[in-house]
C-alpha positions in Angstrom: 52.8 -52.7 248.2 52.2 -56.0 248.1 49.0 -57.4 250.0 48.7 -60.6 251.7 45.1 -61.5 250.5 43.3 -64.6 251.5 40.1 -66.4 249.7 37.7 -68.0 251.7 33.8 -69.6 251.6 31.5 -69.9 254.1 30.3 -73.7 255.1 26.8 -74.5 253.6 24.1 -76.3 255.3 25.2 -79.9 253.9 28.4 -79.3 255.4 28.1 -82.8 257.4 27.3 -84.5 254.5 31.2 -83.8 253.3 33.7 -86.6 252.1 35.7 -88.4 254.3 37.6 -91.0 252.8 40.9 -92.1 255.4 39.3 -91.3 258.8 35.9 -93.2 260.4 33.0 -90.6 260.3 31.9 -88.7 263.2 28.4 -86.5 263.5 29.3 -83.1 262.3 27.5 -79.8 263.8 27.3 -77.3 260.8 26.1 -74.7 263.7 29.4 -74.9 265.4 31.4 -75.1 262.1 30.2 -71.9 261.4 31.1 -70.5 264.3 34.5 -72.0 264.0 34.7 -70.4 260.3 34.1 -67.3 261.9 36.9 -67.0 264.3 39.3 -68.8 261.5 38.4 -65.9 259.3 38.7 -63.1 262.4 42.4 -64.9 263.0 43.5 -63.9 259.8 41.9 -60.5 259.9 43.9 -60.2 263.5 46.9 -61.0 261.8 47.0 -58.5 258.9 45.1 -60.7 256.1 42.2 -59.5 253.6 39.6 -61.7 253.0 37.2 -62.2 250.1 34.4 -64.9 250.5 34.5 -66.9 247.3 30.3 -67.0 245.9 28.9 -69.8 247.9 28.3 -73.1 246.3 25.8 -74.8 248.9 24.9 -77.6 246.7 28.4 -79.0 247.2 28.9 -79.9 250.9 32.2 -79.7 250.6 32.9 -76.3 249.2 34.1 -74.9 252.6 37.6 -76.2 252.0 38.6 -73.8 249.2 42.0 -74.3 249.1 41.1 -77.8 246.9 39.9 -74.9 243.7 42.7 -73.5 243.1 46.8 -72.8 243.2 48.1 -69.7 242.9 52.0 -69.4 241.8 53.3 -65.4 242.0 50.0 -63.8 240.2 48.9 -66.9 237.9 45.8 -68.7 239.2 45.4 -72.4 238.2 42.2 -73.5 238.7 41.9 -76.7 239.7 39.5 -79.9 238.6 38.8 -81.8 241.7 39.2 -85.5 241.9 36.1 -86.1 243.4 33.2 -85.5 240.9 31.2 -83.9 243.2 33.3 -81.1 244.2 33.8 -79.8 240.9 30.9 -77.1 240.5 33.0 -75.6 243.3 35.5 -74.0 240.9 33.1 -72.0 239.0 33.0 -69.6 242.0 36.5 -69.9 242.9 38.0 -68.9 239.5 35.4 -65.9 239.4 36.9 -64.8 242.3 40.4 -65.4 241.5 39.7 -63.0 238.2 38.4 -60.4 240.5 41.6 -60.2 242.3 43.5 -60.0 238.7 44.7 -63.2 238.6 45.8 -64.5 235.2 44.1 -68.0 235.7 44.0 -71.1 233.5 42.8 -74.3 234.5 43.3 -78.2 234.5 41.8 -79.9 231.7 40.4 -84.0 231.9 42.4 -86.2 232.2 44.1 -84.4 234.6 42.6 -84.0 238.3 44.5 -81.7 240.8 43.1 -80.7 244.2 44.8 -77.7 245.9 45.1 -79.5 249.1 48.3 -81.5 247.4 50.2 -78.5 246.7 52.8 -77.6 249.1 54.9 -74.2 247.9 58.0 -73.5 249.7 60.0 -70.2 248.0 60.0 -71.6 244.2 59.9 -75.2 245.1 56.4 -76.5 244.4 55.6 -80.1 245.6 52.3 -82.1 244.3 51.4 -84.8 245.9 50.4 -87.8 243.7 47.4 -89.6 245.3 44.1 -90.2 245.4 42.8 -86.6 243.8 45.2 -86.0 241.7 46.4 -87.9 238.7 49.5 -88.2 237.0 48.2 -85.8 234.1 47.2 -83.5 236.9 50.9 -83.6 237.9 52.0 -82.5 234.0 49.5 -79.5 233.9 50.6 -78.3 236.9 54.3 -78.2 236.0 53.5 -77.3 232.5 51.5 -73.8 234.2 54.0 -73.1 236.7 57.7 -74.3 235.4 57.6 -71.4 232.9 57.2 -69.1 235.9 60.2 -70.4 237.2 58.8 -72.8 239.6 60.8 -76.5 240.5 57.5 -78.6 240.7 58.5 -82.1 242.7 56.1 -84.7 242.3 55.4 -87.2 246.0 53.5 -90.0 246.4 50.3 -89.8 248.9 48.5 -92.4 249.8 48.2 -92.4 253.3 45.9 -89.5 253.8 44.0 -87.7 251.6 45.9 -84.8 250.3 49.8 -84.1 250.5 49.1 -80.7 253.0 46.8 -83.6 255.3 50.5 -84.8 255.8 52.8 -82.3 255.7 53.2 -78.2 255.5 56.0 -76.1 256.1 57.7 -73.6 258.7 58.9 -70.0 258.1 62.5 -71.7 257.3 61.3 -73.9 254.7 61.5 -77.0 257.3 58.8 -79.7 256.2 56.8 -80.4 258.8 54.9 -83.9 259.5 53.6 -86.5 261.6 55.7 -89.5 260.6 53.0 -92.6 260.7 51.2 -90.8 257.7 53.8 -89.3 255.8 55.1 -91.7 252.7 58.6 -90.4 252.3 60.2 -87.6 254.6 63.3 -88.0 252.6 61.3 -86.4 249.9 61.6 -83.1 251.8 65.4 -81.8 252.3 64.4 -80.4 256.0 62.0 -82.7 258.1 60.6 -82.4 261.4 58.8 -85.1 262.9 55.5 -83.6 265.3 53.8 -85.3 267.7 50.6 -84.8 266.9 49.1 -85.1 263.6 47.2 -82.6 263.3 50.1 -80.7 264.4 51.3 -81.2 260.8 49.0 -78.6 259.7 50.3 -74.7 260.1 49.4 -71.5 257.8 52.2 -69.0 257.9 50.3 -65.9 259.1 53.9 -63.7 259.0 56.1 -62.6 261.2 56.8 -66.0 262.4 53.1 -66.3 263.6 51.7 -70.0 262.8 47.9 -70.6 262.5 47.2 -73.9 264.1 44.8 -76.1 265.5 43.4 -76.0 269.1 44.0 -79.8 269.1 47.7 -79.9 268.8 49.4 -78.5 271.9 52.3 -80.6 272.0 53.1 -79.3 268.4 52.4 -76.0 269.3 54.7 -75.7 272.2 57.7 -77.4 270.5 57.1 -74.8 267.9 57.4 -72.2 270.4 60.8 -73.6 272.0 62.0 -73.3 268.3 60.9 -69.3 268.4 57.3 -69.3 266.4 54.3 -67.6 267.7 51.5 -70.6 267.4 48.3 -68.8 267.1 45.9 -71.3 268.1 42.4 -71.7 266.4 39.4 -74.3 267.1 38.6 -75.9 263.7 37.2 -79.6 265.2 34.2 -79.9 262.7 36.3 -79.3 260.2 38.6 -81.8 260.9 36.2 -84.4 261.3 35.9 -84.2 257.9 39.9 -84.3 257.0 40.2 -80.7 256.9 42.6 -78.1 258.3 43.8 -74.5 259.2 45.5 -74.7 255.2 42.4 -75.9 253.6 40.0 -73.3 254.8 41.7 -70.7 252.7 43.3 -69.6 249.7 46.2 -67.4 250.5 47.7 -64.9 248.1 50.8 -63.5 249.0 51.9 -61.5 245.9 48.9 -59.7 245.0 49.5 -55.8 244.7 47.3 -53.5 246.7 
């Protein structure tokens, strides 16, 4: 049957030291990060979801967000080369892991730069955000992997925030979801719904019609309700000082086979 499988890395002790590039800096706590990685992790646990923590990469104080390694399209793992220099020891890990599972993986090769962060999949429809991490030759690999698996990758510009999914993510339905001051085009998306927060932008599908979401978003979370979704709320503030989210956290692999 299949077996909704999730990847995940525990934050490492320069975890305040992390990259921000579209938001002012704020003190991080690396003690309470942990704790809020713990209780992300238990959430998806809850919900059905087994977990594998990807080898840690401490070095790299960024390595908590492991979504950014990889993206995985029906059982092919592309492996990612981050568009920040100093993330990229994080893949080594990550594509370990990803062969561990039985992924077939390949990988990006320079030019190209792809982070994970600015893939949105939505059925077979595969948008890349073209931004700041990754490069139009990025954008070419990525279709070149995953077209012949009968994906429909759509390229859209970011350059508001720093990864497509920072913007955008998507409900049950397939309706885009997004705070409209940082989104660049909603008419990119056939289905848009404007949220009032913006980290309310940000949901993992958990299943069911469950939504893994931020603490800080409860406007979001109860017009999601009135709509018929189950927001399952989580505390992930350290995390987001640092531009991350309840998508980024993980690496979710829906079509593994138990």
């Amino acid at each position: 049957m299949p077996s909704q499988h999730a990847l995940v890395r525990r934050p490492g002790p320069r975890l305040a030291e992390g990259l921000v590039t579209h938001i002012d800096r704020r003190p991080v706590d690396p003690a309470r990060g942990l704790r809020q990685w713990e209780g992300y992790v238990q959430a998806l646990r809850d919900h059905g979801w087994r977990t594998t923590e990807v080898a840690p990469a401490d070095d790299c104080p960024d390595s908590v967000f492991v979504e950014d390694t990889m993206v995985v399209f029906r059982n092919v793992a592309l492996i990612a080369r981050p568009g920040a220099d100093s993330r990229r020891p994080e893949t080594r890990g990550a594509r370990e892991a990803a062969e561990a599972l039985g992924c077939s993986v390949n990988e990006v090769r320079a030019p190209g730069t792809l982070d994970g962060g600015d893939v949105l999949k939505i059925g077979d429809t595969v948008y890349v955000g073209r931004g700041g991490r990754t490069n139009a030759d990025g954008v070419r690999q990525l279709r070149a992997t995953f077209e012949p698996l009968g994906a429909r990758v759509v390229a859209v510009p970011v350059r508001k925030v720093l990864h497509l999914k920072s913007a955008v993510t998507a409900l049950p339905d397939g309706t885009v979801i997004g705070y409209p001051p940082v989104v660049d085009d909603p008419a990119a998306f056939p289905r848009f719904l404007p949220v009032p927060e913006e980290s309310g932008a940000h949901v993992l599908l958990l299943g069911g019609g469950r939504l893994l979401m931020s603490t800080s978003a409860p406007r979001t979370a109860e017009l999601l309700a009135d709509l018929g979704y189950e927001p399952v709320p989580v505390d992930i503030e350290e995390f987001e000082k640092l531009e991350g989210c309840v998508t980024c956290l993980s690496v979710r692999l829906r079509e593994l086979y138990a």
